[in-house]
N, C-alpha and C positions, 0 to 999 in steps of 0.2 A: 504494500500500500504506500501510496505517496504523504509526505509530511504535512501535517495538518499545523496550519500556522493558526493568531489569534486572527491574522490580515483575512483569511478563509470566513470566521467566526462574524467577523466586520460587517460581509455581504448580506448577513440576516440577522445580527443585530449592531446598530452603531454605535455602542458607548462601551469602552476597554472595560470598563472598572462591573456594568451589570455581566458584562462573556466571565469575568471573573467570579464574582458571583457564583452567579449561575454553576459553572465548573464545579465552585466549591458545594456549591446545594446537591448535584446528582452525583460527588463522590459520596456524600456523607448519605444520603439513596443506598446507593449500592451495597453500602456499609449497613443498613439497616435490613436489607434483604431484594432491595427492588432488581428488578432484570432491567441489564441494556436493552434499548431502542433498537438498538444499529447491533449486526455481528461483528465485533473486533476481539481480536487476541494481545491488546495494547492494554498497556496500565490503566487503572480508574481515569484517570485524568485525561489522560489522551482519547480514550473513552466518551466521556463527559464534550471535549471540546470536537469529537467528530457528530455528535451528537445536534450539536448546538450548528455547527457548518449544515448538516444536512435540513437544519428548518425544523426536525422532531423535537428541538426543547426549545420555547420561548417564554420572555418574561410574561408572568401574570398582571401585572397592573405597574401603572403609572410609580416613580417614588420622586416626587418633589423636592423635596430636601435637596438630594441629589442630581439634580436636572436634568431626569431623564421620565419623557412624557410621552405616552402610549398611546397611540392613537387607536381609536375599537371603531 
């Protein structure tokens, strides 16, 4: 498989700091018993971020504080 960058993560959501997030939320998932989205043989985290590239994990709602606004 080819390298899954955050630049990949960008094209379907725009703000570094929610891809990160996010990552950290579907490790701590996987940790609790949930199954991958996606078939990978790669770490939780690379995991997590081909997930997030393919469009199958997006943020749930708007977080203001932070300036990142959701449009539904």
């Amino acid at each position: 498989m080819a390298r899954i960058t955050v630049e990949d993560c960008l094209q379907k959501v725009d703000n570094r700091f929610l891809i990160v997030q996010m990552a950290i939320k579907r490790v701590k998932q996987y940790r609790e018993g949930y199954e991958p989205l996606i078939a990978s043989g790669n770490k939780e985290v690379v995991t997590a971020l081909r997930e997030i590239a393919a469009g199958k994990v997006l943020p749930a709602a708007s977080i203001i504080e932070a300036g990142i606004i959701i449009d539904k």
